[in-house]
N, C-alpha and C positions, 0 to 999 in steps of 0.2 A: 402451723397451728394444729394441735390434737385434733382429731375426731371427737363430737360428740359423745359420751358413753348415751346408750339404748335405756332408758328407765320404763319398766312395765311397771304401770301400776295397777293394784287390784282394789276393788272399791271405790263408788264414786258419788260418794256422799257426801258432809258439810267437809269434812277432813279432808277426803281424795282430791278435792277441789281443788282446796288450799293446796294440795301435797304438788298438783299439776299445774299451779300457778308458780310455784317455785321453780319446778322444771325446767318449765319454758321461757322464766325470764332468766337464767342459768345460760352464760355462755360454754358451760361444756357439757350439758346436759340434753336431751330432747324427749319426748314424751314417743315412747317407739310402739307401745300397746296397749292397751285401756282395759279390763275385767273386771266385769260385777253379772251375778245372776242374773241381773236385770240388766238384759240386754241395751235397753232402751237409754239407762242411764248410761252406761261405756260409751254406745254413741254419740249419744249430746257432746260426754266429757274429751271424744277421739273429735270431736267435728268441733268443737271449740277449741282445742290445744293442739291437735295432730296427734297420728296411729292410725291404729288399728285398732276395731273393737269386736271383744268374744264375750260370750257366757260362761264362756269354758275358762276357768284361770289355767289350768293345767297346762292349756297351749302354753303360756307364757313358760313353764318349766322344759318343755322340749323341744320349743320353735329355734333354740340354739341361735339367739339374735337378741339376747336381754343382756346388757352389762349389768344393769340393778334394778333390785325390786322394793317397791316402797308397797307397803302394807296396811291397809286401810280401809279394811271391808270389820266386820262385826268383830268380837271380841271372842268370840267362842272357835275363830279359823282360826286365829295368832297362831298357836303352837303348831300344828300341822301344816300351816304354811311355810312358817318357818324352817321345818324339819326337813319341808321339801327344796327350800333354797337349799339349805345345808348340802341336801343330796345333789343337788345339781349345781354346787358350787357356784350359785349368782350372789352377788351381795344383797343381804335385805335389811330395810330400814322398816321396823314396824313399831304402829304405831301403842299406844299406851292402852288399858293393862294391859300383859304380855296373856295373864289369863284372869278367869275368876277362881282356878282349885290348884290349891296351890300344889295338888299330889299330878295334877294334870303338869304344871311347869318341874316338877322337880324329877318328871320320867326325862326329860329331853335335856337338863339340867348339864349332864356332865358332857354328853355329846353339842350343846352348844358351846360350853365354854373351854372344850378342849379344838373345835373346828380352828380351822386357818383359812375359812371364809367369812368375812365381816359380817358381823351379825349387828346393828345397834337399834335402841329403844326410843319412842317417839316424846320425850322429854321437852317437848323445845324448850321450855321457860327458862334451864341451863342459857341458853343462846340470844335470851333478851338482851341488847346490849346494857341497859341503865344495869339488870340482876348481875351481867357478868364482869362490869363494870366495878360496882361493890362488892362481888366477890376479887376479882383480882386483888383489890388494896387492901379487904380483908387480909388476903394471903402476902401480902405484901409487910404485914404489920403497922398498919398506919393507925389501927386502934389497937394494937398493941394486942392479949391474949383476948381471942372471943368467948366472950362469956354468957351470953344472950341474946335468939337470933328471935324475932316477932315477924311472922309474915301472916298477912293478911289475903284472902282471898273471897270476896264476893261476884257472886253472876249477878248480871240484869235481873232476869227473869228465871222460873225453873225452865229446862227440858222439857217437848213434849213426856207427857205419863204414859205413853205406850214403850218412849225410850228408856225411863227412869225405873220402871219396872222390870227390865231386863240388864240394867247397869251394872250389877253386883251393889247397890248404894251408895250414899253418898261417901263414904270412907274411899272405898275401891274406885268410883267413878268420878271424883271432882278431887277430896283431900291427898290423893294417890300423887298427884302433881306438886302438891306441898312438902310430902313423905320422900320426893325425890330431892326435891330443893333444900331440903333439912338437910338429907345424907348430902349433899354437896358441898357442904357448909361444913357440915361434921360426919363423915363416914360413919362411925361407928355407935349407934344406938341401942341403950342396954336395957330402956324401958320406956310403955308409951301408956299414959292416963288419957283416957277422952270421955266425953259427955257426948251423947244425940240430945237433939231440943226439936221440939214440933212447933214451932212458933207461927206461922201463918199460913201453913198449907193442908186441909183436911185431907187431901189426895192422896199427899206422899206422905202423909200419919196412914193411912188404909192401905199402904203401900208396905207398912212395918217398918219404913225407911224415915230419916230424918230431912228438916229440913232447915237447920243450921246444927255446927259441931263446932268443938273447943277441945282442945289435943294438946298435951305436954308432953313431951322427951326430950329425957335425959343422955346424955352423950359419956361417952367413959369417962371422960374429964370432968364429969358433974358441968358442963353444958346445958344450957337449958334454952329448948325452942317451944315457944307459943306460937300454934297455931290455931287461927278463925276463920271459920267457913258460912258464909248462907247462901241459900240459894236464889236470893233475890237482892238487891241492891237499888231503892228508886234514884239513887245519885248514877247511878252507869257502870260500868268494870271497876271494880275496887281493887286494886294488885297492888299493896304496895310490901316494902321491904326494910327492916329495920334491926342492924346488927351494932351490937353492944358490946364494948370490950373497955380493960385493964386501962387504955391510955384515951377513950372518947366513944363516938359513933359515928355510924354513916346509915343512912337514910334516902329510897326510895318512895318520893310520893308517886299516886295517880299522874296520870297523863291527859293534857289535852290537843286540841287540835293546832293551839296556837299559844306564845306565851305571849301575847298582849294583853294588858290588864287592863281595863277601864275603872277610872276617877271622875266621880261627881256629888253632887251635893246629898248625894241621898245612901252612896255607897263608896266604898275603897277598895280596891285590887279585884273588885270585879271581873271573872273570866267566862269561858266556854264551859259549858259541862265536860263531864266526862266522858273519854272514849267510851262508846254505849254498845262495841260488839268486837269479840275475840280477837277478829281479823282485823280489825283496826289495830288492837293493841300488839296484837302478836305477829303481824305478818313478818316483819321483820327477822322476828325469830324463826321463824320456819325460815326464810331462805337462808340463813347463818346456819342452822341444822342442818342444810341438805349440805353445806358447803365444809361441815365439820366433817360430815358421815363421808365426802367425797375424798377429805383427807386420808380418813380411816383406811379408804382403799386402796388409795397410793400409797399405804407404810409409812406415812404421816405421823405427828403425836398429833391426837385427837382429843377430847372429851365429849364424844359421842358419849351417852349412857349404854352400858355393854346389858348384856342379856340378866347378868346378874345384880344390875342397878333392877332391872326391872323384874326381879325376885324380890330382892329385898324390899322394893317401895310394896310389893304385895304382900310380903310379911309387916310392914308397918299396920296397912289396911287391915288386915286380919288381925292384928293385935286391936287396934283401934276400936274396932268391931266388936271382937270381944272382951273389951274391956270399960265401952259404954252399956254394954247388957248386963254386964255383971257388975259393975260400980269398983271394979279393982283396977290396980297397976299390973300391966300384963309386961313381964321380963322377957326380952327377944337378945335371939343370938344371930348371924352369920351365918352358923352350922345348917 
């Protein structure tokens, strides 16, 4: 039986959590070191999973005792963490946006994607099985040519506003995961229309930011994906998934805890509400992630999202962006 590989992870917040529960229930994985500025939290996260915990991430680059690093602290370290795996040749998985400026990802741009050390981006929704599920048989031809992909994505509730104001907004921090799930669907997007709506939250209007959005692109084939975002949902996580083509469809609804329906005089198919928090819905996905990314390593085929999935999903955002302020259709390239 292999050895464990060493996972340092750095950040240990709602994300790091999840990233270290994956870990640990991973039989080839183990949590070897723990990092966040905040000492306090690394501990908690090293004394609940196992490690070692610093303030210092840096150790983790030259302790010469990390197989991979999972990345999971703010959004503004990405790139220079990143840069720094690179240089010290560890694998890193981080997490989503890669950045907020996209002149910040596009210095490190050609040095990540010429590396021959694994770099991949924190996408899990790729790794949902029901999403990847529907994509296989899309690609399979079971509906024959895709012609229209509808994915839905509502939160419970917002984000605390301390976090929502440092997000880059709702484009770059919540629809960025849609933006990826489009290109995976259809790689190549040649134009994106979106609307911002302030519909129930005075906060995140005072914030300049929205708090539901509605996005069109068009894919070179004349492809067409809708997407719908709010930031609150009183039914529970809203994800569902609904791809259209030439010979039918295939359709993801909502999830619940259980498929037992309840029949009585007053109601029919009666169920559970809806999973009502990320980690319910997605755990799943994150340890399928950790287990793609582990592929990656081994010279594996993989569909980790590579460094330049997470460029592009930030060129959707920035079109998106700007093209609810300005009320036009914003044409996006690759380039």
């Amino acid at each position: 039986m292999a050895t464990p590989l060493r996972v340092g992870l750095i950040g240990t917040g709602r994300i790091g959590q999840v990233h270290a529960m994956s870990v640990v229930s991973h039989p080839d994985t183990t949590l070897h070191r723990v990092a966040d500025v905040f000492l306090e939290g690394a501990q908690k996260t090293a004394e609940s999973f196992g490690g070692t915990a610093t303030d210092n991430p840096d150790e983790l680059f030259s302790a010469g005792d990390v197989d991979l690093l999972i990345i999971a602290s703010p959004t503004s370290t990405h790139i220079d963490l990143i840069e720094k795996a690179i240089d010290a040749g560890i694998p890193a998985l981080c997490e989503k946006p890669i950045d907020l400026d996209i002149t910040v990802v596009d210095k490190l741009r050609d040095k990540a994607n010429s590396t021959s050390v694994p770099i991949g981006l924190g996408f899990n929704r790729r790794f949902d099985p029901h999403f990847a599920d529907l994509r296989a048989r899309v690609k399979a031809g079971d509906i024959g040519a895709l012609e229209q992909l509808l994915i839905t994505s509502r939160d419970p509730a917002p984000a605390p506003v301390d976090y929502l104001a440092v997000s880059g907004g709702i484009f770059r921090d919540m629809t960025i995961h849609d933006f990826d799930m489009a290109r995976y669907f259809v790689p190549d997007i040649v134009s994106v229309t979106a609307q911002g709506f302030n519909q129930f939250s005075s906060e995140i209007k005072e914030l300049g930011d929205y708090d539901a959005t509605a996005v069109a692109l068009r894919g070179s084939k004349d492809e067409l994906i809708l997407i719908s975002n709010s930031r609150h949902a009183a039914h529970g996580f809203d994800q569902r998934l609904e791809a259209f083509g030439t010979e039918g469809m295939l359709r993801v609804e909502n999830l619940t805890d259980t498929n037992v329906r309840h029949y009585s005089a007053t109601q029919v198919e009666a169920r559970g509400p809806y999973q009502n928090f990320f980690l319910e819905r997605y755990m799943d996905s994150y340890r399928n992630e950790l287990e793609e990314f582990l592929k990656k390593i081994r010279g594996e085929a993989s569909n980790t999202p590579t460094f330049e999935d997470g460029r592009m999903a930030l060129v959707l955002a920035n079109a998106a962006t700007e093209s609810a302020k300005s009320g036009t259709t914003i044409s996006v390239s690759a380039k």
